[in-house]
Every structure is written in structure tokens, then in C-alpha cells.
N, C-alpha and C positions, 0 to 999 in steps of 0.2 A: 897078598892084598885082597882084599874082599870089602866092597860097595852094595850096598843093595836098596833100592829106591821101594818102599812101600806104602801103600794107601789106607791107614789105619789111623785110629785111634793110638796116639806116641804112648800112652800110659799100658797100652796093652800088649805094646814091643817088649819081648822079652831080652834086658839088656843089662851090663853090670852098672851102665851109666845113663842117666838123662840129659842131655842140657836142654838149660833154659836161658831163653833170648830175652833178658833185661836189662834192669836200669841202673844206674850205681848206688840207688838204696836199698835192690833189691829188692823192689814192694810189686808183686803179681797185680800189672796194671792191666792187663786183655790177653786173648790169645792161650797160647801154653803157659806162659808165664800165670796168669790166673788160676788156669786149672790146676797148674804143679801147688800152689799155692791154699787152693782151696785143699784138694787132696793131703797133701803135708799134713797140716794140723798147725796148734798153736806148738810143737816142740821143733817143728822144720820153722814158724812163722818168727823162734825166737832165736835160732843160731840164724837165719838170716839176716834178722838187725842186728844182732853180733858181729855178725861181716860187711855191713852197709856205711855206705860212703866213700869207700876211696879203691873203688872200681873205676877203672878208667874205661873208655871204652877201645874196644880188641883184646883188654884184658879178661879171663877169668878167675873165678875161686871156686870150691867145692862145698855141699854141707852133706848132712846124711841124707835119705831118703825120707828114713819115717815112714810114712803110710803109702808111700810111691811105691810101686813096685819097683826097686833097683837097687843095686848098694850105694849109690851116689845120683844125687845132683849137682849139676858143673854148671855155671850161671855164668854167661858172657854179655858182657856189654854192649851192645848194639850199636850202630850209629843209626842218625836220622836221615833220610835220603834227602838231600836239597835238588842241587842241580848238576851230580854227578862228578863235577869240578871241583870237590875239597876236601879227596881223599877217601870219598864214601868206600869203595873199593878194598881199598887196600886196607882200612880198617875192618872191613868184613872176612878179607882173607885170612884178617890177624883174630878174628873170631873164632872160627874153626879153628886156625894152627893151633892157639892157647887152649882151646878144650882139649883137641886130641894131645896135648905134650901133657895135658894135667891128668887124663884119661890113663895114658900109660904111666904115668909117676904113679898112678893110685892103682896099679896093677890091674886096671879093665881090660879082660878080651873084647868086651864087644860094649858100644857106645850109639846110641839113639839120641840123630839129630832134628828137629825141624826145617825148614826153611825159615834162614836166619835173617831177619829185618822185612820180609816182605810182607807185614803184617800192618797194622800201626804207623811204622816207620816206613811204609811208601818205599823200597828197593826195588824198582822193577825186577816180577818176577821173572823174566827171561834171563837176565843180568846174574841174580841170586840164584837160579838153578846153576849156571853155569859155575859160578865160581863155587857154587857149595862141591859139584863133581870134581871140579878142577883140583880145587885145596886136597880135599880128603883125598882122591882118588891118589896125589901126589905123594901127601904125606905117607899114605900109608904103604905104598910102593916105595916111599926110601926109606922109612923108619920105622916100620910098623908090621904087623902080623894083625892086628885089632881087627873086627868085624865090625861094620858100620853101617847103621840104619839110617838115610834118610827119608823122614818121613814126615807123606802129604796125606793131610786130611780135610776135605770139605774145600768151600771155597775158591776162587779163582788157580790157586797154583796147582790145585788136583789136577782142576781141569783142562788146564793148558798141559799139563803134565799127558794126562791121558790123552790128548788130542794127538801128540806125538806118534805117529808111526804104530797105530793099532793094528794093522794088519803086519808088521812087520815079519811077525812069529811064521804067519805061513807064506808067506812070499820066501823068508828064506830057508826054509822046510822043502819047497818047492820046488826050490832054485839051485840046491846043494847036492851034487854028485859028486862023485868018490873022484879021486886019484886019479890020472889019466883020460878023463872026460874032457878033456881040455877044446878049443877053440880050431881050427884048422890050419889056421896063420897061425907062423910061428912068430916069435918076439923078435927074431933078428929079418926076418920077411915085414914085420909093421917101422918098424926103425929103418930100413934099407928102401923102403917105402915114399918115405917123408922128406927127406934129405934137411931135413933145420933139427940143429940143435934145439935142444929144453931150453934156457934163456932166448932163443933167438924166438920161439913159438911163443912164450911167456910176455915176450914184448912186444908181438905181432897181436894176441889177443887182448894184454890191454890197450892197445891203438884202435882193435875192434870195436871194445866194451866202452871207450870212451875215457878211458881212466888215462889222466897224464899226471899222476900225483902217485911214484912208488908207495911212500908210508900207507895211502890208503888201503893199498894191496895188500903189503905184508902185516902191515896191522890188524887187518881182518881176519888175517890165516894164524896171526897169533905168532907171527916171528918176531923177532929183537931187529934193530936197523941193523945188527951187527951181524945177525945172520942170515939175512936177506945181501948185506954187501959180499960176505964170503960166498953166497951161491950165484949173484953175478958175477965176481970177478974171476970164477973156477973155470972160467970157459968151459971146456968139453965136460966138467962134472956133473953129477947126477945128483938129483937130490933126493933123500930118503922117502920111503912110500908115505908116510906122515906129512913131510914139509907138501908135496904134488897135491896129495888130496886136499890140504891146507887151503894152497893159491887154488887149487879147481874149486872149492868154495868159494872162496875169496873172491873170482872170479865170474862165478855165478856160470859156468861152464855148461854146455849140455852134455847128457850123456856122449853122442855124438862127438863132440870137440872134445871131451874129455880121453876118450880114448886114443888119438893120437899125442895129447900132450901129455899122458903117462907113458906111453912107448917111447917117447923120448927123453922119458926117467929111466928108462929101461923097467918100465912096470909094465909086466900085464894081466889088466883083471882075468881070475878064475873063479869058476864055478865052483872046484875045491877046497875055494879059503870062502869061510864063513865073512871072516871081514871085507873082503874085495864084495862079496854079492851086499851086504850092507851099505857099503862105498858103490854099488851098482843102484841099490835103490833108493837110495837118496839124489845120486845126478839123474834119473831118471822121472822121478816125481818132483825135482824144481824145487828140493830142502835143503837149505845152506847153511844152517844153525848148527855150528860147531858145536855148542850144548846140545844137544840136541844128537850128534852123531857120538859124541864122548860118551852119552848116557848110555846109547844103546851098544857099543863095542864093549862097554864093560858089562851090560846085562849077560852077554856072550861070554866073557871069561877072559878080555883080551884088556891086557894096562898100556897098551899103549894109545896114548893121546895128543890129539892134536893139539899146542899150546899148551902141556903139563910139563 
């Protein structure tokens, strides 16, 4: 699996595919879609009304490149952002899915995305970064070997992009010692500590936090109702270091309170896992944007995600 977030010019991605975020006629109305379109030429401008009209949207098709640098462009349909409530979502999911399944039918290793609907089409970009990581980062983790570009240029989604955890590189540079550096308290010393189970503390903090509506919790952290009911009714069970960081987001946790509600997943942060000191600096600096922590564990080299 390989994700890689870049701040470029998409035509200058050196990639076997483009996509581009448009309409069901196909007609380069703003955005990337204009530029793929001005660059094309009129022989990319004529297989596209060749394939114009009965794109739906979440669906894709392919044409040549032409004058783009790549062996394909993959053209998906967008939706329009209204008010969240009529499938915007999962239409957008189905955006990415259909490029990368058409992506590998057309034997591409490697496929350059933009951020898809946040243009024009009004998707909040928080929303659209997430699910654009979420989708690919999934797909290509179950079905794929592909290299994938997504890529920010100019504009609000850079920016908020870059805003993300600038310093993160040397905080965890800083923060990363070898093997055996570990903490003084041992894991069954923090756990023999506490005396509550993980659900019991889980329930204790959202009574803190003010939350008397489960769904809001686990909804946050990106669980199913169904997997939120199997890790209450597990009594003494532990939940994966994934689902803990999930609810400590979710929960909006401090550093502080964090660390005892992982020892009682039987997690404990170390300074020799690159992902625990990112999972360190995030509850530390008051960052709870599951997008946001996905992006940067995969900058690292790590697939596992929370809500994938």
C-alpha cells in the first residue's frame, strides 16, 4: 500500500493515471477539470463527448491522455455538497473506489488524485480529505499494490492541509529512542494501579465529558453500533490500540487522562513506536481529527487506521 499527499501542480505528478473530478458531460467546467481539458487538446476534447452523458455520479470512465502527461485519464463524477444528508458521502467514496478499480483494470501502478468535490462542488474540505485517505488508503491495503498521489495545490485545502502538524517531523525525531528506553512503570504496575476496567473508565469519562448519547462517541471514533456493542458487552476485554485511540479522540481526552485509559486496554505508550509518540502528540497538543491523525501515520509507513 502506498498514499502519498503532495503539494503540486497534479499535471506535473509523474503518474500512469489522472483523474479528473467532473460532470456527466464531461465538459472541463473550473478547477483540474479545466486545466486537464485545456491541456488535452481538441483529440482528448473529442473522445470525451464521445463518453459524455451517461456518467452517473460515483461512477467513472477513462479516455487517453493526449497532451497530459500520463497514459490515462479516469473522469469521475462528483456530487454536489447540499447539506450533508443525501448521500454526499458515500457518493464521494464511490468516487475514489471506481477510479482506483478502473485504475488497476487499466494496469496503472501509480494514479494522481486531487481532492475530489471540494472545489466548486462546496464538500467541506475536512470531510474530503478524510474520506479521500480513508477510501484509497483502504482500497489499496486490500486490493492493490498501486501508488497514489493525492494532490493539493493552491487554495484553501493546501492550506489547511499544511496547517496540519508542521512541526510534527521533528517532534517525532526528537521524541524516538531505540528499544529499551522505555518508561519506568511497567504496564502491569499502571493497570494494577487503577483498579476500573476499560469500559468501566470509558463510561466514567463520558459522564465527565458530559456525553449521555453512546452513537455520539462511537460515531466519532469511527466504530459500527455493532462494534461498539461487542466491546461493551466483552466485560473484562480489551480493545485494539486503534478502537482506544479512536474513543480518546472521540473523547477529546488529555494527554493526562489518556494514559490511564490505554493501560486499561493494556496499551502503553512508547517512545520506541513511532506511532504511539504521534498518538503522544496529538493528545498532547488538543488534535482530534481522525483525518488528520490517518494522514500523518501513513506519512510514517503505518496502514493501520482508525475508521478504515
Amino acid at each position: 500500500m502506498s498514499i502519498t499527499v503532495v503539494y503540486k501542480d497534479i499535471t506535473t505528478v509523474e503518474a500512469d493515471a489522472v483523474v479528473d473530478s467532473t460532470n456527466p458531460e464531461l465538459v472541463g467546467w473550473s478547477g483540474v477539470d479545466r486545466l486537464l481539458h485545456e491541456l488535452g487538446g481538441e483529440a482528448f476534447e473529442k473522445e470525451c463527448r464521445e463518453k459524455a452523458g451517461s456518467l452517473l455520479p460515483g461512477e467513472a470512465v477513462y479516455t487517453g491522455a493526449y497532451n497530459i502527461p500520463a497514459r490515462y485519464v479516469i473522469h469521475t463524477c462528483v456530487p454536489r455538497y447540499a447539506c450533508g444528508m443525501n448521500g454526499e458521502a458515500a457518493i464521494l467514496r464511490s468516487c475514489y473506489r471506481s477510479s482506483l478499480e478502473l485504475a488497476d483494470k487499466l494496469g496503472c501502478r501509480s494514479a494522481a488524485f486531487p481532492l475530489i468535490a471540494a472545489g466548486n462542488m462546496r464538500f467541506p474540505i475536512p470531510k474530503a480529505l478524510e474520506i479521500a485517505v480513508v477510501t484509497i488508503s483502504e482500497y489499496t491495503r486490500l486490493y492493490s499494490d498501486m501508488e497514489v498521489f493525492l494532490v493539493l495545490h493552491g487554495g484553501p485545502a493546501e492550506a489547511i492541509a499544511r496547517s496540519v502538524l508542521g512541526d510534527l517531523d521533528a517532534y517525532v525525531k526528537g521524541s524516538f529512542r531505540a528499544a529499551g528506553a522505555e518508561d519506568t512503570r511497567t504496564l502491569e504496575e499502571m493497570i494494577a494501579g487503577q483498579g476500573e476496567s476499560f469500559v468501566d473508565m470509558l463510561y466514567r469519562y463520558m459522564a465527565e465529558k458530559g456525553v449521555d448519547k453512546p452513537s455520539a462517541v462511537y460515531k466519532a471514533a469511527y466504530m459500527s453500533r455493532s462494534a461498539w456493542s461487542k466491546l461493551i458487552s466483552g466485560g473484562s476485554a480489551r480493545p485494539s490500540l486503534e478502537t482506544a485511540v479512536g474513543l480518546a479522540f472521540a473523547l477529546r481526552l488529555t494527554y493526562e487522562e489518556a494514559v490511564p485509559f490505554f493501560a486499561a486496554a493494556g496499551i502503553a505508550l512508547s517512545s520506541a513506536s513511532r506511532y504511539d509518540i504521534i498518538v503522544t502528540y496529538f493528545l498532547k497538543h488538543g488534535i482530534y481529527d481522525i483525518w488528520e491523525f490517518n494522514e500523518q501515520i501513513l506519512k510514517y509507513g503505518y496502514s493501520r487506521l482508525i475508521g478504515a
